[in-house]
matplotlib code that plots the C-alpha trace (Angstrom):
import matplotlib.pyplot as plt

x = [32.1, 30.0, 30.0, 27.4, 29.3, 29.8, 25.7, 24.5, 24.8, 22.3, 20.9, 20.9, 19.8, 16.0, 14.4, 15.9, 14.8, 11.6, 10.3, 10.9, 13.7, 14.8, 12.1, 13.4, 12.3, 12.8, 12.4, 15.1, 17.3, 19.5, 18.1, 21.6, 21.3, 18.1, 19.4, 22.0, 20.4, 18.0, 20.2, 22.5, 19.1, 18.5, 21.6, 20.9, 16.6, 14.0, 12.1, 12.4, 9.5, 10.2, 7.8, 7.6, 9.1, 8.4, 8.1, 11.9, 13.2, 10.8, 11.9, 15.5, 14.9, 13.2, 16.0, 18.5, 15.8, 13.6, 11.0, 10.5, 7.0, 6.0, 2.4, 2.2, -1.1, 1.2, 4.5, 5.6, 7.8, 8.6, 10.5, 9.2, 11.1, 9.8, 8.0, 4.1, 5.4, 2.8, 2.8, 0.9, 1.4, -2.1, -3.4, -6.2, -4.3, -2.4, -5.0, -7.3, -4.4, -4.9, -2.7, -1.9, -2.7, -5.7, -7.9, -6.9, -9.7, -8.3, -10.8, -10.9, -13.0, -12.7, -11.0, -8.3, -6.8, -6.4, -2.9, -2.1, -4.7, -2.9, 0.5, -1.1, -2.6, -0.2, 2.2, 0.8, 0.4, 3.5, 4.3, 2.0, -1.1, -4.3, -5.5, -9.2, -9.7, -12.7, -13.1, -15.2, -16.5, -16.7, -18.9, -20.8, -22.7, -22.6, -24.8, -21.8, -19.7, -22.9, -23.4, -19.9, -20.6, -20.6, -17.1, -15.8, -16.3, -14.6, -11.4, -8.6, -7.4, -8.5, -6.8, -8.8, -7.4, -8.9, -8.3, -10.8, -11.9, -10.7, -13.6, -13.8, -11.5, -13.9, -17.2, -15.5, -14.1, -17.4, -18.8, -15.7, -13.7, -10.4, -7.3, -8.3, -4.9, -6.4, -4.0, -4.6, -4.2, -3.2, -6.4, -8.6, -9.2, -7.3, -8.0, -7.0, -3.6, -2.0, -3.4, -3.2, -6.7, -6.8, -4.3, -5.5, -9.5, -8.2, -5.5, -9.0, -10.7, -13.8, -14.0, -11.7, -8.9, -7.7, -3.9, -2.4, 0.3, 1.7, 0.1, 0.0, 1.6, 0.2, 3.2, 3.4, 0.0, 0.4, 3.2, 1.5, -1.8, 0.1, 2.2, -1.3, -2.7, -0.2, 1.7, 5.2, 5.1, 6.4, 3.5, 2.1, -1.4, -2.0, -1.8, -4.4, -6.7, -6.5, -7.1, -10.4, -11.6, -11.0, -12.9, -16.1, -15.9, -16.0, -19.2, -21.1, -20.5]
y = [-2.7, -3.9, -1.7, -1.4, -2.6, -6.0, -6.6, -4.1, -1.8, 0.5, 2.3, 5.7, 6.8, 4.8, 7.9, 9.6, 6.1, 5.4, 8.4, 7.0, 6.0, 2.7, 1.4, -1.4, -5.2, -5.4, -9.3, -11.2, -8.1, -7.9, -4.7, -3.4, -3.8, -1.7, 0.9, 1.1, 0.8, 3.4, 5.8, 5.7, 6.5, 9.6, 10.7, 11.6, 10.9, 13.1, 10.1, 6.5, 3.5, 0.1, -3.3, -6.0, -4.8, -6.4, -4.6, -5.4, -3.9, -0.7, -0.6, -0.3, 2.0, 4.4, 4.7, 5.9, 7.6, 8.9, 10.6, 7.1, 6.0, 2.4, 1.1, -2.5, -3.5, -4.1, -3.8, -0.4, 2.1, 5.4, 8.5, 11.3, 14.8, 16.1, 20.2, 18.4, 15.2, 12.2, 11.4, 8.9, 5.9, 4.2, 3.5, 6.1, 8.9, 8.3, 8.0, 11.0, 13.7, 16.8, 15.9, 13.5, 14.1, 12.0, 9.0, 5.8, 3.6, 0.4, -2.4, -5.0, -8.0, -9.0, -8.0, -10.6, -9.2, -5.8, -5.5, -6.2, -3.6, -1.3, -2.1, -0.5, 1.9, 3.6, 2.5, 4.4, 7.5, 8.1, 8.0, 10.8, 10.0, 10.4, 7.3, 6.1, 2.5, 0.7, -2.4, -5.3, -5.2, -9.0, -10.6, -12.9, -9.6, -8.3, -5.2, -3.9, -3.0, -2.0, 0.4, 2.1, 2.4, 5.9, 6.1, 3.4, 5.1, 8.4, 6.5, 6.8, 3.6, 0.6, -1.9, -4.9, -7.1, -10.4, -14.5, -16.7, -17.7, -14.2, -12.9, -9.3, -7.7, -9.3, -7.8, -4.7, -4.8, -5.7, -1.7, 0.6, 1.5, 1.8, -0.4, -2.7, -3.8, -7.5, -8.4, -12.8, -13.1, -16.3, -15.9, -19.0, -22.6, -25.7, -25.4, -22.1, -23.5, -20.2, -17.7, -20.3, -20.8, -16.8, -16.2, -18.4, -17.4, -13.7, -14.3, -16.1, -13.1, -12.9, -9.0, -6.9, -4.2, -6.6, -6.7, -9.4, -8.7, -11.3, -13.4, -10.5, -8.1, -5.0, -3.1, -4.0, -3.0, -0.2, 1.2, -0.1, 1.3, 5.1, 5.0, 5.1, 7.5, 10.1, 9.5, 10.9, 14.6, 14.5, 13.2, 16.8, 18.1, 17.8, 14.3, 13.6, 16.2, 14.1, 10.9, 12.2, 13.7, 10.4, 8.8, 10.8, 10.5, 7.1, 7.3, 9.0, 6.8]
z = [15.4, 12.0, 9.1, 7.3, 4.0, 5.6, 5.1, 2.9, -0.3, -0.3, -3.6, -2.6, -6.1, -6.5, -5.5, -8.4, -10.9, -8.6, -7.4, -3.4, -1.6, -1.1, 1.2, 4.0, 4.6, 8.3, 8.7, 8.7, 9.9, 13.2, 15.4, 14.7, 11.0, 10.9, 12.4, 10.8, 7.5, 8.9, 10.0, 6.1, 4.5, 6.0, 5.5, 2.0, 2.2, 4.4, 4.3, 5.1, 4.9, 6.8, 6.2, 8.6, 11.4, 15.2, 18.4, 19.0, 16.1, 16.4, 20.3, 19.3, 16.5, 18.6, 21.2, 18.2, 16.1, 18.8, 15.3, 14.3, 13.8, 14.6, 13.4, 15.5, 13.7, 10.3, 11.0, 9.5, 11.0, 9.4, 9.5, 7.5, 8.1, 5.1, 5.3, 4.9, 7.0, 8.0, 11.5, 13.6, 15.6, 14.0, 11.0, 11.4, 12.6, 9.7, 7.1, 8.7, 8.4, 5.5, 3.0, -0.4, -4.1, -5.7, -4.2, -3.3, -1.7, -0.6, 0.7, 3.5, 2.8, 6.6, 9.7, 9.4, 6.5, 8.2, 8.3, 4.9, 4.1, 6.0, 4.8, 1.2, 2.4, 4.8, 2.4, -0.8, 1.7, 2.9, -0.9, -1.1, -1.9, -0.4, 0.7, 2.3, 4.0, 3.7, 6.3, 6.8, 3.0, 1.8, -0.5, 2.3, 2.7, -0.7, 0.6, 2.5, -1.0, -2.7, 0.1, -0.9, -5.0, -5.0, -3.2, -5.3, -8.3, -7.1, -6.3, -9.5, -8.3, -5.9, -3.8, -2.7, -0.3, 0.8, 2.0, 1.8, -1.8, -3.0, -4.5, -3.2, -6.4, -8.8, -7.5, -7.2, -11.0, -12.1, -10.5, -11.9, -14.5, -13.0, -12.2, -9.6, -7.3, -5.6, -3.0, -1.6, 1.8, 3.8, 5.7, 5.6, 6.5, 5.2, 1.4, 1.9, 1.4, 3.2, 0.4, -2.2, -3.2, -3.3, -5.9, -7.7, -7.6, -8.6, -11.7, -13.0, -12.3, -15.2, -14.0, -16.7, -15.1, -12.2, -11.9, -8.6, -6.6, -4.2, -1.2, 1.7, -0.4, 1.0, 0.4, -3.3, -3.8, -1.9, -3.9, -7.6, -6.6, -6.0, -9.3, -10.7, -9.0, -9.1, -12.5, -13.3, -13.5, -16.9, -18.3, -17.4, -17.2, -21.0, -20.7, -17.5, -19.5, -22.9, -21.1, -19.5, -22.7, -24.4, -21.7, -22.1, -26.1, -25.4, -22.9, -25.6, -28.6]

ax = plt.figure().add_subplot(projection="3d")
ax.plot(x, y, z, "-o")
ax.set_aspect("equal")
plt.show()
């Protein structure tokens, strides 16, 4: 029989640091090394997040952990035994549940990058925020983002996620004035270069407030995007109350 110290040493203490637990990369994993992973984290966590997972590995999980979620469209599987617990086997049942602090609107220039939108945003709301998805929003038909300004402005933070030439976080930047997370995708043709040509268009973003996480990342944004929106609690109200006022002393000068 493996033990789990032959492959792993797991940090038990990142909630504490982090504010989550440890969350788990399932590619590259054994089916018997996820669960096993799995199984130490809830040992001392009510809550456990796994990324790129496959239909094997979540098959497997389930049979040992029969309250594991597994959402095939972008690879996560979850197992949240918390009192206000998400549940869902989709991303909408997950994103249309009561529940999560603040507004996170992540954005889907095209249907093809629809997982890695997902990843972010089911990521950031099992982290406990509240999250909306906006799909089908790139700049070929510029009219479908303008159509959403008023929602994009009510969102503390935003996650845009697109292949192509990348342009999406850039148009958005240009209509808000909050942190803009722009996530490249390896959706396009050849000059693409697998999410390449992406990257590249959005660290040259003109638009001010736009950070880049990784090719695909979905997860990374997803986690950046809810540190934002739900700050550490020691900051305290004072601080989220001076930050508005500042705002609107600025609007008026």
């Amino acid at each position: 029989m493996t033990h789990i110290d032959e492959f792993a040493h797991l940090d038990f203490l990142r909630e504490d640091r982090c504010g989550f637990p440890e969350v788990i990369f399932a590619a590259g994993k054994t089916g018997e090394q996820l669960v096993m992973i799995t199984q130490s984290l809830l040992e001392r966590h009510e809550v456990v997040l796994i990324t790129r997972a496959n239909d094997a590995q979540a098959e497997l999980l389930s049979q040992t952990i029969p309250d594991s979620f597994y959402i095939e469209s972008c690879g996560i599987i979850f197992v949240d035994r918390r009192v206000n617990s998400v549940q869902g086997c989709s991303a909408s049942d997950i994103l249309t549940q009561p529940g999560g602090a603040g507004q996170i609107l992540v954005c889907c220039a095209g249907t093809s990058d629809l997982s890695v939108a997902q990843e972010a945003a089911i990521t950031a709301r099992i982290m406990g925020s509240h999250v909306t998805l906006i799909s089908d929003v790139g700049i070929a038909g510029v009219h479908r983002v303008l159509s959403h300004v008023e929602q994009l402005r009510q969102a503390r933070v935003i996650v845009a996620v697109a292949g192509m030439e990348g342009a999406l976080p850039s148009l958005i930047a240009g209509l808000v004035d909050v942190a803009v997370v722009a996530v490249p995708t390896s959706v396009g043709y050849g000059a693409n270069l697998g999410g390449i040509a992406a990257l590249l268009g959005m660290l040259n973003s003109c638009s001010g407030g736009v950070s880049v996480v990784n090719i695909d990342n979905g997860f990374g944004a997803g986690q950046i995007a809810h540190r934002i929106n739900i700050p550490p609690a020691r900051f305290g109200q004072e601080t989220v109350d001076a930050n508005i006022s500042f705002h609107y002393a600025t609007q008026e000068l």
